[in-house]
VEXDRENKE-405291 format. One record per residue: residue number from 1; chain; x, y, z of N, C-alpha, C, CB in turn; residue in one letter. Coordinates in steps of 0.02 Angstrom, whole numbers, plus 50000, padded with zeros to 5 digits. Glycine has a CB too. Example, Ala and Ser with C-alpha at 12.3 -4.5 7.8 and 13.67 -1.06 7.14 Angstrom:
2
R   num   chaine    n_xx    n_yy    n_zz   ca_xx   ca_yy   ca_zz    c_xx    c_yy    c_zz   cb_xx   cb_yy   cb_zz   residu
R     1        A   50660   49716   50390   50615   49775   50390   50660   49835   50390   50565   49776   50452        A
R     2        A   50642   49888   50354   50684   49947   50357   50645   50002   50394   50704   49970   50286        S
END
This chain:
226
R   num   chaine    n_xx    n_yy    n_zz   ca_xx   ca_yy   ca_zz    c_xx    c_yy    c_zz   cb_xx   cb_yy   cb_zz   residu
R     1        A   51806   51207   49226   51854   51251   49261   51839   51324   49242   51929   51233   49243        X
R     2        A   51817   51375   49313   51812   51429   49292   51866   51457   49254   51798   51459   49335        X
R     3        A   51870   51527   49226   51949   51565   49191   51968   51585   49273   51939   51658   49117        X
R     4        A   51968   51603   49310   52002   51624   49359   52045   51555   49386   51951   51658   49411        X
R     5        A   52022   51494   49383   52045   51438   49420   52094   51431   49361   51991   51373   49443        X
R     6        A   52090   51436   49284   52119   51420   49225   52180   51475   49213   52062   51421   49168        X
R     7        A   52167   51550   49235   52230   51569   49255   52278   51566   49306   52227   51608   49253        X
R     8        A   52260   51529   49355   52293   51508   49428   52329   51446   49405   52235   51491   49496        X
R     9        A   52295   51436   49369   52326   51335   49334   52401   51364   49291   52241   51276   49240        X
R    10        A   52379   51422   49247   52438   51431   49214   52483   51451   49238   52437   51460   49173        X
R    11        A   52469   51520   49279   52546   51545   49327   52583   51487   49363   52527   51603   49398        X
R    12        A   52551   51447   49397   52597   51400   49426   52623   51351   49392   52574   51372   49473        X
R    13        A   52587   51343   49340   52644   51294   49270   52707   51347   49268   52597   51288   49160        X
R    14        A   52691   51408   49242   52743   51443   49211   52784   51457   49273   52720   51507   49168        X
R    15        A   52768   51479   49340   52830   51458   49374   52865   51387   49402   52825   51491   49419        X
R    16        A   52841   51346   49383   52879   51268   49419   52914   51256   49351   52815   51185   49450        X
R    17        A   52896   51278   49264   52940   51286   49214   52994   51309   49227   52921   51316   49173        X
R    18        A   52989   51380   49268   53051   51438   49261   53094   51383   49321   53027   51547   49294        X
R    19        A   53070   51364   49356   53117   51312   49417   53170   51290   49397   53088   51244   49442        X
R    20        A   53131   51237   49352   53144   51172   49345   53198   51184   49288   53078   51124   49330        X
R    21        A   53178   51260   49231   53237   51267   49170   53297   51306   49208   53206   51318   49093        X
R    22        A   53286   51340   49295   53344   51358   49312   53409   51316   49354   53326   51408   49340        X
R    23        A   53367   51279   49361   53396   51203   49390   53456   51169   49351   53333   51144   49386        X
R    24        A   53408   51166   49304   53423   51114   49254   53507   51156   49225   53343   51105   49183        X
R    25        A   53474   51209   49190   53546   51269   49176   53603   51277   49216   53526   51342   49179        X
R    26        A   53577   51283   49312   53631   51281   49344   53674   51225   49361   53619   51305   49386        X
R    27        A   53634   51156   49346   53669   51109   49365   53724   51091   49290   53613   51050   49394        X
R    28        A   53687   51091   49242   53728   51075   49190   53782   51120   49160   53689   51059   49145        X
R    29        A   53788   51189   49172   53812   51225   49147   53875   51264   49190   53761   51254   49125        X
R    30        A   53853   51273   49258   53909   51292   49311   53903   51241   49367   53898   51371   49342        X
R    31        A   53956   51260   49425   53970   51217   49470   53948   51288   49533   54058   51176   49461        X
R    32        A   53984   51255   49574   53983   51303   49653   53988   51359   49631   54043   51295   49713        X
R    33        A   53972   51416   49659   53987   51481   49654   53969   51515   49594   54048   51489   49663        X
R    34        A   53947   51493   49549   53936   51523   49477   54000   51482   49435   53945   51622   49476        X
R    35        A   54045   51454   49446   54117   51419   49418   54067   51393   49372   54174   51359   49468        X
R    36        A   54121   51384   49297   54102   51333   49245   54169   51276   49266   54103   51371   49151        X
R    37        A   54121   51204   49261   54161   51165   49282   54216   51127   49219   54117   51121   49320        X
R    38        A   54273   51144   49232   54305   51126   49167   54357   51066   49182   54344   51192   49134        X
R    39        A   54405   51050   49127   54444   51000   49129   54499   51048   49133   54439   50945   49075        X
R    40        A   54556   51024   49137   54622   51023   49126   54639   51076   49077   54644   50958   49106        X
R    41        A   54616   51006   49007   54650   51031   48940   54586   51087   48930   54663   50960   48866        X
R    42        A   54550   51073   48942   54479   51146   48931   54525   51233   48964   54374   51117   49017        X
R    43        A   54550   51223   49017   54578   51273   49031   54623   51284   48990   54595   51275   49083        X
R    44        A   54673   51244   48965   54736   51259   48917   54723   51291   48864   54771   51205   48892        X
R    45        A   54651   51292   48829   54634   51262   48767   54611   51334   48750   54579   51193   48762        X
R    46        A   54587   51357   48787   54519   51414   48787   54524   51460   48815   54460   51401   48810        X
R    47        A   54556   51506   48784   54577   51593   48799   54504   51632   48819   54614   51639   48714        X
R    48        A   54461   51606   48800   54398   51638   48814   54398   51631   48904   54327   51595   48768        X
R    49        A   54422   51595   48943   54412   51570   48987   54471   51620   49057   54420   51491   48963        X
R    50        A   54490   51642   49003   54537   51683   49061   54501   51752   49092   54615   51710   49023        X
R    51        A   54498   51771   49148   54456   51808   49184   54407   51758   49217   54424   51861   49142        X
R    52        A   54376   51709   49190   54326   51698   49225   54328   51655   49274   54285   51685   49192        X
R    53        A   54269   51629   49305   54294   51581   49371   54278   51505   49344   54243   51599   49454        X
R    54        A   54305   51459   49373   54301   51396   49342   54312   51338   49402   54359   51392   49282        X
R    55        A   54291   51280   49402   54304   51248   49434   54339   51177   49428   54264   51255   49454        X
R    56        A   54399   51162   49439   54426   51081   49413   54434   51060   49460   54487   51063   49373        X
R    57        A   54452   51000   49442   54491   50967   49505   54560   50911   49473   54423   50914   49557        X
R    58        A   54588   50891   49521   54634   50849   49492   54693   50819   49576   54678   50906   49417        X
R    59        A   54726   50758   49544   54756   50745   49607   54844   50795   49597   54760   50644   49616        X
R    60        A   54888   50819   49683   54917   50853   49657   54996   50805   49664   54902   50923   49687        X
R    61        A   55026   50861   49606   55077   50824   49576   55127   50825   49628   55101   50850   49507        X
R    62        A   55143   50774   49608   55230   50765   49670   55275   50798   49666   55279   50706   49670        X
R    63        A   55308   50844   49710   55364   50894   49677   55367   50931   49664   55387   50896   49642        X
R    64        A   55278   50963   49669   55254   51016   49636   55242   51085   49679   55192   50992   49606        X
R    65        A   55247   51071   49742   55246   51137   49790   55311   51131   49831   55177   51141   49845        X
R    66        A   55323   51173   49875   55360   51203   49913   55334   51220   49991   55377   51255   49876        X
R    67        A   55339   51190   50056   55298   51173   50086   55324   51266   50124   55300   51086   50121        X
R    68        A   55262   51301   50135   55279   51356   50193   55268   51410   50157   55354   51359   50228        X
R    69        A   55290   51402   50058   55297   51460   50029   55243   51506   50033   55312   51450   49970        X
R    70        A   55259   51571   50021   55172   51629   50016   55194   51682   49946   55154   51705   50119        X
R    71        A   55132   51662   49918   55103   51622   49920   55109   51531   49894   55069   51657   49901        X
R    72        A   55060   51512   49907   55054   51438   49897   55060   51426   49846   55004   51407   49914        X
R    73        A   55091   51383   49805   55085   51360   49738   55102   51309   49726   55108   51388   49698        X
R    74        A   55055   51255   49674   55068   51197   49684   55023   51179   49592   55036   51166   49771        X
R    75        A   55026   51113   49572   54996   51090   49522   54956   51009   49527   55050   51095   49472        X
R    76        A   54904   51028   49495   54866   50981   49512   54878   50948   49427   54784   51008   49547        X
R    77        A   54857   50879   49411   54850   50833   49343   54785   50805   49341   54903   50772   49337        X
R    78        A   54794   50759   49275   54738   50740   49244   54734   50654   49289   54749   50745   49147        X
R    79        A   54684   50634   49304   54676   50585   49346   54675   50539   49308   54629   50587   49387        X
R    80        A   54672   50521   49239   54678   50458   49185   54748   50471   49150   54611   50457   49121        X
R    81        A   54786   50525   49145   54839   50551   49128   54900   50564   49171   54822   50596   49105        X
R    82        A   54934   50521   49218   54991   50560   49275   55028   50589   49213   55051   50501   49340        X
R    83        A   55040   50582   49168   55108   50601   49110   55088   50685   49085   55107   50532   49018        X
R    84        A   55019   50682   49098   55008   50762   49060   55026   50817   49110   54921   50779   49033        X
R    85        A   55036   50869   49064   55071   50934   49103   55005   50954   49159   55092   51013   49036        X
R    86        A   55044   50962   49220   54993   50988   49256   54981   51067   49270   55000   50957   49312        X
R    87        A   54925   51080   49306   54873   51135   49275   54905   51178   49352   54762   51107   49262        X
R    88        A   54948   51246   49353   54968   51285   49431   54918   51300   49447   55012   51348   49440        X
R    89        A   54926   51312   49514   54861   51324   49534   54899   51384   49614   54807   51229   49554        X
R    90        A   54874   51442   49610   54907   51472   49677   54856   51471   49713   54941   51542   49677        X
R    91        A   54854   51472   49790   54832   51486   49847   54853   51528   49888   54829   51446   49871        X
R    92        A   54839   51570   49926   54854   51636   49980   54822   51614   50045   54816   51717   49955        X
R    93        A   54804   51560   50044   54754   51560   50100   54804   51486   50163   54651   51531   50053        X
R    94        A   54778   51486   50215   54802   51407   50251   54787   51346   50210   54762   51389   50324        X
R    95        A   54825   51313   50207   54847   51233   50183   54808   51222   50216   54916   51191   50190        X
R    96        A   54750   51161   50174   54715   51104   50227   54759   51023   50249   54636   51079   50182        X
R    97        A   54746   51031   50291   54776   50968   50356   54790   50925   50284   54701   50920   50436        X
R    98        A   54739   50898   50262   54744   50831   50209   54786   50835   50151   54676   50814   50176        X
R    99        A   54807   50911   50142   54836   50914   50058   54907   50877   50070   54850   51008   50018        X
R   100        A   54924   50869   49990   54990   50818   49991   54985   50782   49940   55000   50771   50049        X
R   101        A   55050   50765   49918   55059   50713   49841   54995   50675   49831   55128   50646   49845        X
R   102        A   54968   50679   49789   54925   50626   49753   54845   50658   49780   54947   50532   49782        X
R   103        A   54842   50704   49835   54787   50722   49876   54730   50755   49799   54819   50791   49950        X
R   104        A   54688   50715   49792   54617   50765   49751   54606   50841   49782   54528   50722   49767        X
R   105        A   54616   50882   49745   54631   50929   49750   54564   50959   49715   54696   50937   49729        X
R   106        A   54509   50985   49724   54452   51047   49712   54476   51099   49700   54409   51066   49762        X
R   107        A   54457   51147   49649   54491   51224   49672   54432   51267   49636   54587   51246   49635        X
R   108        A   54415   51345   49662   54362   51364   49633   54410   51422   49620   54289   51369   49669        X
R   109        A   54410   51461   49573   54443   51511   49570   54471   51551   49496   54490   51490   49610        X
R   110        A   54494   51588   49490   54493   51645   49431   54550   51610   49379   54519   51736   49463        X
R   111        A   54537   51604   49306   54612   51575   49256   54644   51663   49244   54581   51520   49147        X
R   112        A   54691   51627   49237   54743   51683   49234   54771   51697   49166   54803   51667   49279        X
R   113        A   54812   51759   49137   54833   51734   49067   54863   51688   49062   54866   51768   49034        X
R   114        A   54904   51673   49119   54976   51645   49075   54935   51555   49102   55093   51679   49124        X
R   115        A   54869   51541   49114   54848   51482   49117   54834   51449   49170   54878   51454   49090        X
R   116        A   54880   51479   49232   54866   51467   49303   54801   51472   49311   54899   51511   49348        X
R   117        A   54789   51469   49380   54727   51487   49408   54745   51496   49480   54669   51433   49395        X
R   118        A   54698   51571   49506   54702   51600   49557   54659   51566   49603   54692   51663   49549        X
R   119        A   54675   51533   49657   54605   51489   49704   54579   51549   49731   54627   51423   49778        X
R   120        A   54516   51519   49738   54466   51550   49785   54440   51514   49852   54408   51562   49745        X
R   121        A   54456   51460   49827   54426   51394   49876   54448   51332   49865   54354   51383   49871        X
R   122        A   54485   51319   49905   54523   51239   49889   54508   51172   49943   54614   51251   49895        X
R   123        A   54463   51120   49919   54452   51065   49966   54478   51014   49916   54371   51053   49996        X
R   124        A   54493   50974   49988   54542   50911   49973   54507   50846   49987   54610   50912   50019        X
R   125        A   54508   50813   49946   54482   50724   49974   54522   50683   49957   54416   50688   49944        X
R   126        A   54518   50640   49999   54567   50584   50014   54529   50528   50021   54609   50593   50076        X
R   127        A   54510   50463   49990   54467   50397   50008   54523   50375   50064   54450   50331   49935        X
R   128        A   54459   50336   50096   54492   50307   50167   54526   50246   50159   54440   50293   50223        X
R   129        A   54559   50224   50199   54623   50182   50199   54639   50160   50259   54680   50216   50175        X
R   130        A   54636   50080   50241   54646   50052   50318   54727   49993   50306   54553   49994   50348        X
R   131        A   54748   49970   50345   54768   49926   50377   54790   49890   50425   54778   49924   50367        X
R   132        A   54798   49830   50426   54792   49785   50490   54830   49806   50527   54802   49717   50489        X
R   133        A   54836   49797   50601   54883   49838   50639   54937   49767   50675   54831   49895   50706        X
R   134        A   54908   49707   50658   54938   49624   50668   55017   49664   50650   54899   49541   50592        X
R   135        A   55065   49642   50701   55131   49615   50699   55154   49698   50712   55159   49565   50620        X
R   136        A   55113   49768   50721   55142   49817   50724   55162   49840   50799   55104   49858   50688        X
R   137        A   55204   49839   50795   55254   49897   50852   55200   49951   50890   55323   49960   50796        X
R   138        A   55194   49958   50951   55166   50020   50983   55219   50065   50982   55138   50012   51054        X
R   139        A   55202   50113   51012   55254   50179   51003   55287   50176   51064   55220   50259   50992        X
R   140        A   55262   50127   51130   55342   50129   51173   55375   50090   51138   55351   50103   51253        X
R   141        A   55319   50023   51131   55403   49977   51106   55446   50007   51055   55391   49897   51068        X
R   142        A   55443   50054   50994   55472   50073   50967   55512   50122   50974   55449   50073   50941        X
R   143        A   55500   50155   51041   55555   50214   51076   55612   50161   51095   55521   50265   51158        X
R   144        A   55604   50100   51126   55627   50069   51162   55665   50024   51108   55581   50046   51209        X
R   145        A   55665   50017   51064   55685   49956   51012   55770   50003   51001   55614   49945   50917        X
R   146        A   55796   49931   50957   55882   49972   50950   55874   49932   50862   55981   49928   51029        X
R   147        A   55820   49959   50843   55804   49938   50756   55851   50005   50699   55690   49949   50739        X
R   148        A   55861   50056   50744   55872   50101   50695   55845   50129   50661   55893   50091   50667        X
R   149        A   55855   50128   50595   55825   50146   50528   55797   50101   50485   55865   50174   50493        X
R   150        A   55799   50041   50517   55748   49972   50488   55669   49995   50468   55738   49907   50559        X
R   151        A   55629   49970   50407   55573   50013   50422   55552   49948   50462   55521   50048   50355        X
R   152        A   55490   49977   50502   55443   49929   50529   55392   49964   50530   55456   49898   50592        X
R   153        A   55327   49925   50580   55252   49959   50556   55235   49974   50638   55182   49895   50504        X
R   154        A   55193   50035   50660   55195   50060   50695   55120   50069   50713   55234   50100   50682        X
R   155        A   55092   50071   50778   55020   50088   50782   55018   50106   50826   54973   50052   50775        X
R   156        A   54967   50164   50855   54951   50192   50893   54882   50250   50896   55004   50206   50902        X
R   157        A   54883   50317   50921   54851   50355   50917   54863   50441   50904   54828   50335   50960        X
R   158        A   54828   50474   50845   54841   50546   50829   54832   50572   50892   54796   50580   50775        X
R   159        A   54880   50619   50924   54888   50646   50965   54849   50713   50973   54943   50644   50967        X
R   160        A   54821   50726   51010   54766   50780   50995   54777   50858   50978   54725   50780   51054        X
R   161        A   54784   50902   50930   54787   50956   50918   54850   50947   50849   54799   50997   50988        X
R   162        A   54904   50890   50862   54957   50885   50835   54952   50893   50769   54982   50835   50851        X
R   163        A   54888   50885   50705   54887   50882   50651   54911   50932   50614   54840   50868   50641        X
R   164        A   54981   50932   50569   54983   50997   50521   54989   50999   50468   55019   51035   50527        X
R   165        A   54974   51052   50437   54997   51062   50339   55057   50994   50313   55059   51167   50322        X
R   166        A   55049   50980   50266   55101   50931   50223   55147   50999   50224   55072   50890   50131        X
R   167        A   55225   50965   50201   55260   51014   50193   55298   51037   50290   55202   51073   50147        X
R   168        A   55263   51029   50327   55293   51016   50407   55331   50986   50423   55265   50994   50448        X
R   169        A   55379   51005   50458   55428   50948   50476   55414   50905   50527   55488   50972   50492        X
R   170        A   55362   50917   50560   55322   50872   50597   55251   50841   50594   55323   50896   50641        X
R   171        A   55206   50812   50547   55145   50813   50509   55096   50801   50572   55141   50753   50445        X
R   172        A   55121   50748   50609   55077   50754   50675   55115   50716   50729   54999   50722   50666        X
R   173        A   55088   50701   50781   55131   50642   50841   55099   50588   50855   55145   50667   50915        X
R   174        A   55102   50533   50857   55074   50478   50868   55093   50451   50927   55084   50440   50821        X
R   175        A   55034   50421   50970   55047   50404   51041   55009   50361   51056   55042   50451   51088        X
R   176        A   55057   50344   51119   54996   50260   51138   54931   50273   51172   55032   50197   51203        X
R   177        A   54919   50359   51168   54855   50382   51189   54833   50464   51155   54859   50381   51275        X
R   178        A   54785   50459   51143   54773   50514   51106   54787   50578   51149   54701   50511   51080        X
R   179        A   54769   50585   51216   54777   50634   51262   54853   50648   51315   54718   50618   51301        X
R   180        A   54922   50600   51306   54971   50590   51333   54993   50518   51319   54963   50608   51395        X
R   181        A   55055   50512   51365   55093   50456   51368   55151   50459   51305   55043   50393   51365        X
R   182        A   55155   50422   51301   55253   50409   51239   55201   50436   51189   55309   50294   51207        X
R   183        A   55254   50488   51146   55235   50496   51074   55305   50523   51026   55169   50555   51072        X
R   184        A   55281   50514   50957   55328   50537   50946   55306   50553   50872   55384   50498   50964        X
R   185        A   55346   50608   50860   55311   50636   50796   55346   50606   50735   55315   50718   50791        X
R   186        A   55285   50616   50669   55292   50585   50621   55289   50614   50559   55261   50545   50627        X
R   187        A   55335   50631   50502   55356   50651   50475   55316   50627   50399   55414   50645   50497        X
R   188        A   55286   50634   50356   55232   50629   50306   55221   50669   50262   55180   50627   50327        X
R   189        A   55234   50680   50183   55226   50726   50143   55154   50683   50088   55310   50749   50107        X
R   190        A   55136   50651   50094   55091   50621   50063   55026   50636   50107   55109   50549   50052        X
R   191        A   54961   50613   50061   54897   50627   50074   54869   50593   50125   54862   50621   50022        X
R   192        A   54837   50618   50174   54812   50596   50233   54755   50578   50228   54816   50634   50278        X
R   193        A   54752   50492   50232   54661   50466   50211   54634   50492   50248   54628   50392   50216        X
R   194        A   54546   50504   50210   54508   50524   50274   54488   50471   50327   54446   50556   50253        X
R   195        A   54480   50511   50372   54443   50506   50434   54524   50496   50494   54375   50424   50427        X
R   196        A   54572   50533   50471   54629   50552   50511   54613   50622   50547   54695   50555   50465        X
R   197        A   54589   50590   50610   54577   50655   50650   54623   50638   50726   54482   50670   50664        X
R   198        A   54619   50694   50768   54629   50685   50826   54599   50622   50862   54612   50738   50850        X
R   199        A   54634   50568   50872   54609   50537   50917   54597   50451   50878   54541   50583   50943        X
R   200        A   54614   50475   50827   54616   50406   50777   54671   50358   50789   54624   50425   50699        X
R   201        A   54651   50290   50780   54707   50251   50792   54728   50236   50727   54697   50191   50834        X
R   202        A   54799   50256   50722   54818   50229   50639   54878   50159   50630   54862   50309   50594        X
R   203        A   54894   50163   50570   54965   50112   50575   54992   50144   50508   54951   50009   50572        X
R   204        A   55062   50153   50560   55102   50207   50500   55170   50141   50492   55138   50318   50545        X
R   205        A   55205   50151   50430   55233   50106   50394   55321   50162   50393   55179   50088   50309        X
R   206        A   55369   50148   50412   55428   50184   50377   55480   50177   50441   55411   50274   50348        X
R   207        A   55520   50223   50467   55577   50223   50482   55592   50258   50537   55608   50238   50438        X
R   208        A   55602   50249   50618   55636   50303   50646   55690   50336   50640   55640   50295   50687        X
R   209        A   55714   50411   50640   55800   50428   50609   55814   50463   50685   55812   50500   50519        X
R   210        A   55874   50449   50682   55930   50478   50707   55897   50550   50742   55988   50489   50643        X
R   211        A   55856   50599   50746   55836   50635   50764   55772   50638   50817   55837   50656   50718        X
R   212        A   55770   50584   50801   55687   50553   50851   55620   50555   50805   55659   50620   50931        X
R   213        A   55640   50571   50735   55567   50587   50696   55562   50537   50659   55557   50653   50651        X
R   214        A   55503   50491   50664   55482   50444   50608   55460   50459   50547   55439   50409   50624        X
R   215        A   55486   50449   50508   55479   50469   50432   55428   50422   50395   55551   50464   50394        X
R   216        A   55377   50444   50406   55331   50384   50380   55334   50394   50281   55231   50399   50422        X
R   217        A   55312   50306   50270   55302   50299   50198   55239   50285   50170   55341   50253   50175        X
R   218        A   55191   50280   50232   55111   50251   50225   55080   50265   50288   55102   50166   50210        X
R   219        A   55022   50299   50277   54993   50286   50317   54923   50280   50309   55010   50319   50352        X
R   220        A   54897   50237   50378   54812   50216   50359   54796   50223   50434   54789   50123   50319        X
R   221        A   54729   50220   50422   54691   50202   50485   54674   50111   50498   54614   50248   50478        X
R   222        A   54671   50094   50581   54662   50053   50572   54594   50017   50573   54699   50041   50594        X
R   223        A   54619   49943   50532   54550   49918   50495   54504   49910   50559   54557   49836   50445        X
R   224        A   54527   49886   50616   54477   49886   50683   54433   49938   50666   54512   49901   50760        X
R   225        A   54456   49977   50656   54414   50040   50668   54334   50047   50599   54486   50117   50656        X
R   226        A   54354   50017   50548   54287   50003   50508   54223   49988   50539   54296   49950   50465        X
END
């Protein structure tokens, strides 16, 4: 090997080194955005950590927001721990469709003194969730029924555009067609599995009231649909 071919050999070692050690640094050391990805109690723990950006996650606590407020504020917990104090977390920005009790909650954003954390970016996941739609009510027969406030189980289709923030007094409308026909809206402060979009057929579980709004206690998509 000439030295010219023997210095060409080395520069490209020494840059697929510099790669591979910035790789390696960014994956182990921060998350999205430059965030160090921390826990819970890591935020509590570590005054060094205030100013900077960080990234946790956690599912959010029940009870813990106020649906409409501005700004947003809510607390997310430790996912092996429901009993430990959970970690505030504010938002300024729109509620995503999916957030809601128990919803995995992402957040990228600045710790604060007093321990909070300011979002920068908040995504929500929800694992998907089915059940059988056998023995459930469509949404005429259930306009049409004189059940009351009995719960029963309900199936049909997300009505198109209808989807809103948890915390709504209307979460979305469910109909015996995604584009018209009988619907009627449904009332939901819990986490919306994924793949609840416009046009999905679900089976919601709970109660029609006195007002015309079904107050659901569950909801899934249905298993047909796997």
């Amino acid at each position: 090997m000439n030295k010219r071919a023997r210095q060409r050999l080395i520069g490209v070692t020494v840059i697929v080194l510099i790669v591979v050690g910035a790789l390696v640094f960014g994956t182990t050391v921060t998350g999205l955005g430059g965030a160090y990805k921390k826990s819970i109690a890591e935020i509590r723990s570590d005054s060094a950590l205030v100013g900077k950006q960080v990234q946790v996650e956690g599912p959010v606590v029940k009870g813990s927001w106020t649906p409409g407020a501005t700004p947003f504020v809510f607390s997310i917990g430790e996912k092996d721990d429901p009993n430990a104090e959970g970690l505030k977390i504010v938002w300024d920005r729109p509620v995503p469709s999916a957030f809601g009790d128990g919803t995995t909650a992402i957040v990228t954003g600045i710790v604060n003194e007093d321990g909070s954390v300011t979002a920068k970016t908040l995504i929500t996941q929800c694992p998907s969730k089915y059940a059988s739609a056998t023995d459930a009510l469509s949404v005429d027969a259930l306009l049409k029924s004189t059940l009351g406030a009995a719960t029963v189980k309900v199936t049909g289709y997300i009505v198109n555009d209808s989807i809103k923030p948890a915390g709504s007094a209307e979460r979305f409308f469910v109909g015996t067609l995604s584009t018209g026909g009988e619907s009627v809206a449904v009332a939901f402060d819990g986490a919306l599995p994924q793949g609840i979009v416009d046009g999905a057929k679900v089976v919601i579980t709970g109660s029609l009231e006195d007002n015309g709004v079904f107050n659901a206690t569950d909801v899934a998509l249905d298993e047909a649909q796997k």
